[in-house]
N, C-alpha and C positions, 0 to 999 in steps of 0.2 A: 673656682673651677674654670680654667680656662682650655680645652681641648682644641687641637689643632686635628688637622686631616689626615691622613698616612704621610708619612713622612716629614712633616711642616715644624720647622725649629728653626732659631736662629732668623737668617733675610726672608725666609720664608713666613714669617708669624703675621707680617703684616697680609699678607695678599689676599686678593675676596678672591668670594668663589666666584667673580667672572676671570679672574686671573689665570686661578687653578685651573678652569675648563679650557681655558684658552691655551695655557702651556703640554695640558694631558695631552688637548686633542692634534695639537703640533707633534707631541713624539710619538704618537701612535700613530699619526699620518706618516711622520716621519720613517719609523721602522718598516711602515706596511710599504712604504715606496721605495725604501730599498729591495725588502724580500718581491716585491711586485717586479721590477728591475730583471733581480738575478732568474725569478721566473720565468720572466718574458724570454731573457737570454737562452735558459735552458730547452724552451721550447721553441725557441727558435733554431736553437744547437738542433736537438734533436728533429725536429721537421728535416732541417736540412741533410742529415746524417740519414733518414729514413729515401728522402728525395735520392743521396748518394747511392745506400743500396739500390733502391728499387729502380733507379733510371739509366747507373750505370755500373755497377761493381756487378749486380747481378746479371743483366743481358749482356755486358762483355765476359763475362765469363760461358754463357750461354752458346754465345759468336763464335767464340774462338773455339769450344767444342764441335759448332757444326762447320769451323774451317777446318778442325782436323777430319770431321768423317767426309766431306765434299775430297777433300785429296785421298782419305782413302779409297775413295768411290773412282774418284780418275787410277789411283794406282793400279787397285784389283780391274777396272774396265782395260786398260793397256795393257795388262799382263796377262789377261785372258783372251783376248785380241791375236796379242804375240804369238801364243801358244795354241791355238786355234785357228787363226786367220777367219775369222766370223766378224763379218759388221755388226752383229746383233749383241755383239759382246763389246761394241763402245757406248751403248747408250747409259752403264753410271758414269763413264768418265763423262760423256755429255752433259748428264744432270749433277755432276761432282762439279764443271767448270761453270755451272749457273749459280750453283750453292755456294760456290766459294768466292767469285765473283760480290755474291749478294752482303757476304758474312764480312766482306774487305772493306765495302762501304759503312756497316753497319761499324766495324772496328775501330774507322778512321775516326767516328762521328766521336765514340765513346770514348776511345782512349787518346781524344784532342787534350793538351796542356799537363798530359802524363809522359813524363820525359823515360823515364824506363820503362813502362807499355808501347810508349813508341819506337823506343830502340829497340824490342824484342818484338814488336809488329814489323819492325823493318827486317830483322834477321829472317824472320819465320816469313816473309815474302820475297826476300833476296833467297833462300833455301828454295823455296817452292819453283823462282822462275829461272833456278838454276837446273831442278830436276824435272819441271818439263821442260828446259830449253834441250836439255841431253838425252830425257829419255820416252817423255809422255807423247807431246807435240812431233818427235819426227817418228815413232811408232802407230800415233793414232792416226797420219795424215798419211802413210805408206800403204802399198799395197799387199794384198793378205802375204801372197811370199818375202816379199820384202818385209817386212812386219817381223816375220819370223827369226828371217836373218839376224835383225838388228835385236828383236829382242834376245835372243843368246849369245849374241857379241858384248851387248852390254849390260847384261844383267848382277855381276858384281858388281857394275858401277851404280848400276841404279838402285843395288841394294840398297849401298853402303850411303850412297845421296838421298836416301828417303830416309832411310833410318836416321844421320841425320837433321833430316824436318821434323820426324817425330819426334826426337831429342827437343828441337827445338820450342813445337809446338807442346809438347808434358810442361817443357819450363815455364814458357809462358802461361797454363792454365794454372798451376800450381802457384805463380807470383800472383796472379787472378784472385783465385781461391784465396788464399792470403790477404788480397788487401782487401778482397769482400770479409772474409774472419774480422778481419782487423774493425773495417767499418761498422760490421755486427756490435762487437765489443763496444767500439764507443759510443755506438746507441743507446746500447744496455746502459750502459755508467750515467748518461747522458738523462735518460728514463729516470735511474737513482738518482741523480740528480734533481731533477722537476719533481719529481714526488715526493721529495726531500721539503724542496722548496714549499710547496703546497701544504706541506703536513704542516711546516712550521709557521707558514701565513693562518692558516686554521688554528693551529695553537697560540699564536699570536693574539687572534683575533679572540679567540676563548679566555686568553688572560687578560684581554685589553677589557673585555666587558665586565669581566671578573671584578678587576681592577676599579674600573669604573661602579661598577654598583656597590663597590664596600664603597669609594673613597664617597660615590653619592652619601650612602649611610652613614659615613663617618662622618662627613664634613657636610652635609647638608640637610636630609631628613632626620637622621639622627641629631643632630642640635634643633632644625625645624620643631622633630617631637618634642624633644626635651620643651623645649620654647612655647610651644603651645598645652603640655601637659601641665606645664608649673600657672601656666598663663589662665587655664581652666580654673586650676584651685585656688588660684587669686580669686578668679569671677565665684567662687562657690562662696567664698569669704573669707577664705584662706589668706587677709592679705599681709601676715606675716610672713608670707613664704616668699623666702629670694625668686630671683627670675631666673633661669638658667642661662648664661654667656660663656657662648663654645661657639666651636664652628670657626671658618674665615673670618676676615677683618669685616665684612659687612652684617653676616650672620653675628657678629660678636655688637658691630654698632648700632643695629636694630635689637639684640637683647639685651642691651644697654638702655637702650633709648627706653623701651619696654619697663626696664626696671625703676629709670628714673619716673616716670608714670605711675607705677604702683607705688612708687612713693612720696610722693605728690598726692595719689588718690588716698593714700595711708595717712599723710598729715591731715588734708580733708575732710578724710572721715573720723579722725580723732576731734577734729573741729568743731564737724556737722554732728559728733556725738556730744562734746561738749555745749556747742547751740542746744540740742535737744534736752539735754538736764537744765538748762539756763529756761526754755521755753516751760519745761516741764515744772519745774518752780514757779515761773508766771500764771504759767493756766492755775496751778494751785493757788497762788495768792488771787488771780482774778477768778477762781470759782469762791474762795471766800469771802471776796469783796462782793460777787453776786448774791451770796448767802445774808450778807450784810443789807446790800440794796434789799433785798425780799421780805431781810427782818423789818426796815424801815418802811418800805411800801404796806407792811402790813400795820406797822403803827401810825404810818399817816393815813388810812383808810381806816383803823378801828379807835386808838387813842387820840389821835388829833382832832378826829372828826367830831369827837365828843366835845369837849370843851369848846371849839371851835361854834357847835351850833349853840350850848349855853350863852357864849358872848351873842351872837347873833343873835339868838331870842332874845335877852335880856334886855339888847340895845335899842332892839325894835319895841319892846314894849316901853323902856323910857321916854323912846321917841313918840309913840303913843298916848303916853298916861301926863309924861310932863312935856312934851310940844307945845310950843306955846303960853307956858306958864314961866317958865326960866327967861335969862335974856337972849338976846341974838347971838351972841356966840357962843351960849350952852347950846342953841340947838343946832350951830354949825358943828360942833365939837358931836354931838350925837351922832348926828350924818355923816360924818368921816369917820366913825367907830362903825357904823352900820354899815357903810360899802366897802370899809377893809375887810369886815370881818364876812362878806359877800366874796369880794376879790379872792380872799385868799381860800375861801371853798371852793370858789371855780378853779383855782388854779392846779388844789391838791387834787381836784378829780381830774383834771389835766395831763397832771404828773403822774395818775395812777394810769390812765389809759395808755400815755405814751410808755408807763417802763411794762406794759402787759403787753405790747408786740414783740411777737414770738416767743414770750414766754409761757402767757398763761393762754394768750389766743396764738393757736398754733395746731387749727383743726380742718387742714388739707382738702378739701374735695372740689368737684365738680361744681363752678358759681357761673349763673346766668347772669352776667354783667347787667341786661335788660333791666330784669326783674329786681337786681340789688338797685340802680339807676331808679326805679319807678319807685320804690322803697325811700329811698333818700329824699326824693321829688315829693312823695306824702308827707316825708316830717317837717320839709320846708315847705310845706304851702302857705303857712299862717306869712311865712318871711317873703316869699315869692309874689303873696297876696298883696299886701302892704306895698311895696318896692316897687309891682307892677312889672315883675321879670316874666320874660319870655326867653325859656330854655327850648332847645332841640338836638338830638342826636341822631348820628346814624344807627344803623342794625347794629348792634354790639353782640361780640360774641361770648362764647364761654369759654371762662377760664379754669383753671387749678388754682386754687389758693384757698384762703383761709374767711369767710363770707363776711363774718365781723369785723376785720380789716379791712376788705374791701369796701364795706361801707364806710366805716370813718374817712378813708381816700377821699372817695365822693361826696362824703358828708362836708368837707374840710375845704375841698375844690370849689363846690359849688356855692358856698356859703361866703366862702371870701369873694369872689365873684358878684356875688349879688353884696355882701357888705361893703366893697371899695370899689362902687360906681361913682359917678359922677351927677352932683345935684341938678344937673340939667340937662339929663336923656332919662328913661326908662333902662334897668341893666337886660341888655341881649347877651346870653350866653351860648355858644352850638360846640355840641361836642363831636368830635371826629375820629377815625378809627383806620388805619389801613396797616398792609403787611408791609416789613423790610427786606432788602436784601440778605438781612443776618439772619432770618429767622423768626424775628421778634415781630409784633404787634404794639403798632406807636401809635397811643391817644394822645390829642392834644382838645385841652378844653381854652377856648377863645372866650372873651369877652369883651365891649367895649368901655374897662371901666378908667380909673384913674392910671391904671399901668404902674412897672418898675422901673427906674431908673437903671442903667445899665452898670456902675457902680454897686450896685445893690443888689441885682438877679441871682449873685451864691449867698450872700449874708442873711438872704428869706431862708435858707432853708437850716441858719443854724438856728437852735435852741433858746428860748428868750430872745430874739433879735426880731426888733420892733423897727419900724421907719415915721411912725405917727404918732402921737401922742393917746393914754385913753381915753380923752373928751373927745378927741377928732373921732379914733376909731376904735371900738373898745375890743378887748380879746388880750389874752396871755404871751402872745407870740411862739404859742407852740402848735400852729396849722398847721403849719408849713415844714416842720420838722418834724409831726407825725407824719405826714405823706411821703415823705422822701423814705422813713423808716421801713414803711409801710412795703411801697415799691420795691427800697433794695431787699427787705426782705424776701421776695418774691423774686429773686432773682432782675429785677429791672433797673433801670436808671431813673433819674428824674431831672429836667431844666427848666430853667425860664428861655424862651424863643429869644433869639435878640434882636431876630430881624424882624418880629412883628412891631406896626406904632398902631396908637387908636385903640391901644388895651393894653391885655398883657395876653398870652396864650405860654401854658402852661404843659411841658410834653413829658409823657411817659411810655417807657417801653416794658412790655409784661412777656415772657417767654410763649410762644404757640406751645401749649400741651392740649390735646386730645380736644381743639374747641370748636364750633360749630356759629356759624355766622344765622344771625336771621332774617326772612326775605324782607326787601318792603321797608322804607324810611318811612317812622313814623315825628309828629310832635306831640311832646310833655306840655300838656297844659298844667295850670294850677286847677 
């Protein structure tokens, strides 16, 4: 399924969506700046069309009305004049020759670069200074008889000369009137025009967004969801489920990319599911091999043990009854039946302690290190006494663990310490305690005895690994791989110091859970 964006086929299949946004929003700027254009145009058209009416189609049509009534006003003031001989009867033509006067300037102004308003403003003022040159000007400016005279002499002329002006002056309003109509008109159109214009920028603009939110939803959040919808049901655990690839060429290279992912995490977890049957088989064969270990630890603690002391007894009472009486090397032969048959009791009780960490002792609580400490220090004192050791510690606090392992620890710590000194000091041992940066609580038990050789500081702590012989120092070589057991079991580490000389010093780290320090360093006597 590969979906494309409205319209996208063919040179278009490649382009991302910064492409597609990029060319929409060019034709949409594009169109809107044309119709923006022909708008400006229109309402430019129209301003000016509106400035035409109102500044000059209208008041020259205006003007030229009150040029006709000012010469009516002079006509009727002279004719009643004439026919009267009363001065009181020129004051319209007075105020006709101010009005028209006023209407001539105003005409000149409006109908400037109108070549047919000017030539019928020229006719209609050659008329006018033709008919008072003949009948206004030498009637108003005579004497009342004389007045009379003149106006009955020439009153068909002055008719026929005004009538005439007024011919002239109708024509001129009515070309007026007209090309104000006219200006009207192309307002109007002008108006339809722009509003034309405006509808279809607003329509424009309705379809551009139109436009835009489907091709968004088709070409972007629509594949976006799709992409994240399938991409959920992957994360539910769905991860046989294709990825969805739609959308533009990046929307397509990102659900791409997406899908090589889940199928990656798909091979993965067919992997990490086949590890897990592979693991799940081991723990089974190493829970039966445990089953195994527990059969045996129960037979080397109840059936071994038996025969075991029978030789022992039997050999000591040989050594007993016939010591002495055999030759010297029947009773060396006895004494090497009697301390194997010793060794290898010590050893099986050895063996039984060490495979009982965490198994069978694995009884969690509250241990007052102190107290377990002054504990261990009682059952050495016969070893302490002898030795002439001098142990001391700081306030030891309380730990979580297990109290019978943690005595073996310090049973095992303290014992080797005092059993590999040095034949010419007394063993000093001080035990020490402080907090780490991690969290933990690092003891370190010092001594000054024979020390470890630095080759040698990890090979104490494996299993049977000896550095002395058992005439020189006797023991199984399982101290020291109880404690480390002991320790990691508890969450801690265990080392030999390397930078200590002039002993050995011995460190471990116990997790802080819930423990309490005690005030006041004291010393362990014997």
């Amino acid at each position: 399924m590969n979906e494309q964006p409205p319209g996208a086929h063919g040179a278009t299949a490649g382009w991302t969506t910064h492409r597609w946004l990029r060319v929409s929003v060019a034709v949409t700027l594009t169109v809107l700046t044309v119709l923006g254009a022909l708008g400006t145009w229109a309402m430019t058209r129209t301003s000016q069309l509106t400035d035409q009416i109102v500044d000059r189609r209208g008041p020259a049509l205006t003007n030229a009305v009150r040029l006709e009534a000012a010469l009516v006003n002079q006509e009727t003031g002279v004719r009643g004049y004439g026919l009267s001989g009363r001065r009181d009867f020129l004051e319209p033509y007075t105020r006709g020759v101010t009005d028209e006067k006023e209407a001539l300037r105003q005409l000149d102004v409006l109908l400037a670069s109108d070549g047919a308003a000017e030539e019928e403003l020229a006719n209609v003022r050659e008329l006018t200074r033709r008919w008072q040159g003949r009948i206004a000007v030498p009637i108003a400016t005579a004497s009342p008889d004389r007045a009379a005279a003149l106006s009955a002499a020439r009153a068909q002329e002055g008719k026929a000369t005004f009538d005439s002006l007024r011919r002239a002056l109708s024509t001129q309003q009515t070309h007026l009137a007209d090309r104000r109509a006219a200006a009207s008109s192309d307002l109007r159109q002008a108006m339809t025009l722009r509003n034309w214009t405006f509808t279809m920028i607003a329509l424009i603009i309705v379809l551009a967004a139109a436009l835009a939110f489907e091709a968004l939803r088709r070409g972007i959040t629509g594949p976006l969801g799709r992409l994240g919808q399938t991409a959920r049901e992957v994360a539910d655990g769905r991860f046989e489920q294709p990825i969805a690839v739609t959308g533009p060429a990046d929307l397509r290279q990102l659900g791409s990319d997406v899908e090589s992912m889940r199928e990656r995490l798909l091979k993965e977890l067919e992997f990490s599911e086949r590890s897990r049957r592979l693991l799940d088989e081991q723990a089974a064969d190493l829970q039966r091999s445990n089953t195994e270990l527990e059969q045996f630890a129960y037979v080397a603690s109840h059936d071994l043990q038996e025969p075991l002391r029978k030789v022992s007894s039997f050999t000591q009472l040989l050594q007993r009854r016939y010591g002495g009486q055999l030759d010297e090397r029947a009773d060396q032969y006895i004494a090497f039946a009697v301390d194997g048959a010793n060794r290898m009791q010590v050893l099986i009780n050895d063996l039984l302690a060490f495979s009982r960490v965490g198994r069978v002792l694995n009884d969690h609580a509250e241990v007052d290190l102190d107290d377990v400490v002054a504990r261990t220090l009682d059952n050495l004192s016969v070893t302490i006494e002898e030795s002439d050791a001098r142990i001391t510690h700081d306030p030891l606090p309380k730990v979580v663990g297990d109290a019978t392992q943690l005595g073996m620890l310090w049973q095992n710590l303290l014992s080797n310490s005092i059993k590999f000194r040095r034949p010419d000091r007394s063993p000093e041992v001080r035990i020490t305690v402080r907090d780490t940066d991690e969290g933990l609580r690092e003891f370190a038990v010092t001594d000054n005895g024979i020390g470890i050789e630095p080759d040698f500081q990890e090979k104490v702590f494996v299993l049977f690994q000896r550095l002395h012989t058992r005439e020189a120092y006797p023991g199984t070589g399982i101290g020291l791989a109880m404690c480390k057991k002991v320790v990691e079991f508890h969450g801690g580490t265990i080392w030999i110091d390397p930078g200590h000389t002039g002993g050995t010093r011995v460190v471990f780290t116990l997790p802080v859970e819930r423990s309490a320090t005690a005030d006041g360093a004291r010393e362990a006597h014997p």
